[in-house]
C-alpha positions in Angstrom: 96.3 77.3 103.3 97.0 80.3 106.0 97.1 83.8 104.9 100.1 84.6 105.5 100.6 87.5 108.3 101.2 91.3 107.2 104.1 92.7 109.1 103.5 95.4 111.7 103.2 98.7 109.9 105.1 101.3 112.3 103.6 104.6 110.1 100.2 103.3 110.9 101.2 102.1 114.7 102.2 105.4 115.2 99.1 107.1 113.0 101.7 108.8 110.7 101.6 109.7 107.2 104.1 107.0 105.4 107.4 108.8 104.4 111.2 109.0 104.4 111.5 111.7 106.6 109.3 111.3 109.7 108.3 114.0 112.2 110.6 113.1 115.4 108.9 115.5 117.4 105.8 113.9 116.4 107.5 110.2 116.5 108.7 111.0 120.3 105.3 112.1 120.8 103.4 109.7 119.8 106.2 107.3 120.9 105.4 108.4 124.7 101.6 108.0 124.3 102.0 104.4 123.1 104.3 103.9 125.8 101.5 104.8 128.5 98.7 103.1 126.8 100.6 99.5 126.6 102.4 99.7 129.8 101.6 96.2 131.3 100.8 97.9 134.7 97.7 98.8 133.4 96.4 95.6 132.2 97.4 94.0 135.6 93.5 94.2 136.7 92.1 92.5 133.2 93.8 89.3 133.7 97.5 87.6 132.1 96.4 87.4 128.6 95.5 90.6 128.6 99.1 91.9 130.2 100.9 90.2 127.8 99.0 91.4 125.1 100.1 94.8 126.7 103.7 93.9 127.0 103.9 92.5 123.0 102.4 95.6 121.8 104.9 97.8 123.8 107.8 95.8 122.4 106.2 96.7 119.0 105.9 100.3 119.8 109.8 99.8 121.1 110.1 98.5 117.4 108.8 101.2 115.6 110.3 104.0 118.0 113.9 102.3 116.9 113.2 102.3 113.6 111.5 106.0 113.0 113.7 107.9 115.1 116.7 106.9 112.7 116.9 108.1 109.4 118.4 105.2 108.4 116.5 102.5 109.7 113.3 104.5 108.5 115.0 104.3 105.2 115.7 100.8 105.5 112.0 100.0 106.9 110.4 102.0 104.4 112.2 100.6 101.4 111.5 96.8 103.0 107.5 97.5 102.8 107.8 99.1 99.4 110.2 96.8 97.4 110.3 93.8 99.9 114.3 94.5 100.9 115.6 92.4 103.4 118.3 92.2 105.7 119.6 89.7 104.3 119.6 91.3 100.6 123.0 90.4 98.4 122.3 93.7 96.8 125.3 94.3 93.9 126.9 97.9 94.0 127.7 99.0 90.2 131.0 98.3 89.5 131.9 102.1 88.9 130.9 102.7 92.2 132.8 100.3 93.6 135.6 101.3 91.7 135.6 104.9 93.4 135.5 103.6 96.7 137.9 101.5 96.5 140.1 104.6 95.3 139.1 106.2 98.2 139.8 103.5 100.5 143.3 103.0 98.9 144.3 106.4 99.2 142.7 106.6 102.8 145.1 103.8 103.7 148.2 105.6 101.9 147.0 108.7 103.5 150.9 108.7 106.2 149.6 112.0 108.1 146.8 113.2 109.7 146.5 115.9 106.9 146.3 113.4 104.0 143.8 111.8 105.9 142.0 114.6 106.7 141.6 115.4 102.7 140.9 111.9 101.8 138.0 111.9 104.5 136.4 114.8 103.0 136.6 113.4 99.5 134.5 111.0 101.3 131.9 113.2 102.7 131.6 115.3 99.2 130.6 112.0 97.9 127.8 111.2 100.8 126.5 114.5 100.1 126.7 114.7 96.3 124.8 111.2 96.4 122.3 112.7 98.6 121.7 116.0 96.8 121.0 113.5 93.7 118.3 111.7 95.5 116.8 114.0 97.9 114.0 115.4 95.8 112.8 111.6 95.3 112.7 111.2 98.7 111.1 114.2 99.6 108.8 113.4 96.5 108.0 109.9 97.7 103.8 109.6 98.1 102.8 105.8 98.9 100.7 103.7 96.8 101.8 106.6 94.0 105.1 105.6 93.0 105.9 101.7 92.1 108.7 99.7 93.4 110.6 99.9 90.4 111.0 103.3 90.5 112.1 103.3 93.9 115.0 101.5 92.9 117.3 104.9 92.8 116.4 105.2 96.4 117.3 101.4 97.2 121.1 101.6 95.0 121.1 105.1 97.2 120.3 103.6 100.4 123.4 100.5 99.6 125.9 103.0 98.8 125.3 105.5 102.3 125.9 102.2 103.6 129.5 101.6 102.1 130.4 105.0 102.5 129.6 105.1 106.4 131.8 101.9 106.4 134.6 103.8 104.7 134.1 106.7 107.0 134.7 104.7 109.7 137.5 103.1 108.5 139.0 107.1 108.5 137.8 107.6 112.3 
């Protein structure tokens, strides 16, 4: 039986420290170096097997450049090597939750001027914030290998309702 294959760990690709909140001055950085290093053009001399060794690690430093430059993504990637999230995930909102946003939605699409709307959309936004103000000092808390999947399910329910609430949002664009 075959081990089966770690995925790519873009922190470590990158050589920095695992966390919700990477540096992007240090992600560009070190985004650019990678960039040099792997460019197939350089591997050119050492044969085809080596150049497309070159050109599948760039496309893994592409990855990882896509993936730590956005805060969501990062918080999506991060949550996927900690918990094992997916994609794919049928993950179930609480039903209060769901309740309040579909209030929200309702009212946005009663909301007959661009006032109403206006005042419905920032109802919205005091909830994204509020639900970020809640989880922020867990996510600024977060230490790998410390902290066990189960108790980073606040930050998974968190990350599932940004998500609804950006669609909401732009349902009010």
């Amino acid at each position: 039986m075959e081990a089966e294959e770690q995925p790519m760990n873009y922190f470590q690709l990158f050589e920095l420290p695992q966390g919700f909140f990477p540096d992007p001055v240090l992600v560009r950085k070190r985004y650019y170096e990678l960039s040099r290093r792997y460019h197939p053009d350089f591997f050119v001399q050492q044969g085809e097997v080596a150049r497309e060794q070159a050109e599948e690690r760039l496309k893994e430093v592409h990855a990882a450049y896509n993936v730590l430059s956005d805060a969501g993504k990062t918080m999506a990637y991060l949550l996927g090597l900690e918990t094992g999230m997916t994609a794919e995930e049928k993950y179930a909102l609480s039903p209060d939750f769901l309740m309040e946003m579909m209030e929200l939605n309702e009212a946005l699409q009663e909301a007959d001027s661009a006032g109403a709307r206006a005042e419905v959309t920032t109802q919205i936004l005091d909830k994204k914030r509020e639900l970020y103000e809640n989880i922020k000092p867990m996510l600024e808390g977060y230490q790998p290998g410390v902290i066990s999947p189960e108790a980073l399910l606040p930050i998974k329910e968190f990350y599932y309702r940004q998500k609804y609430i950006q669609r909401l949002l732009g349902q009010a664009e």
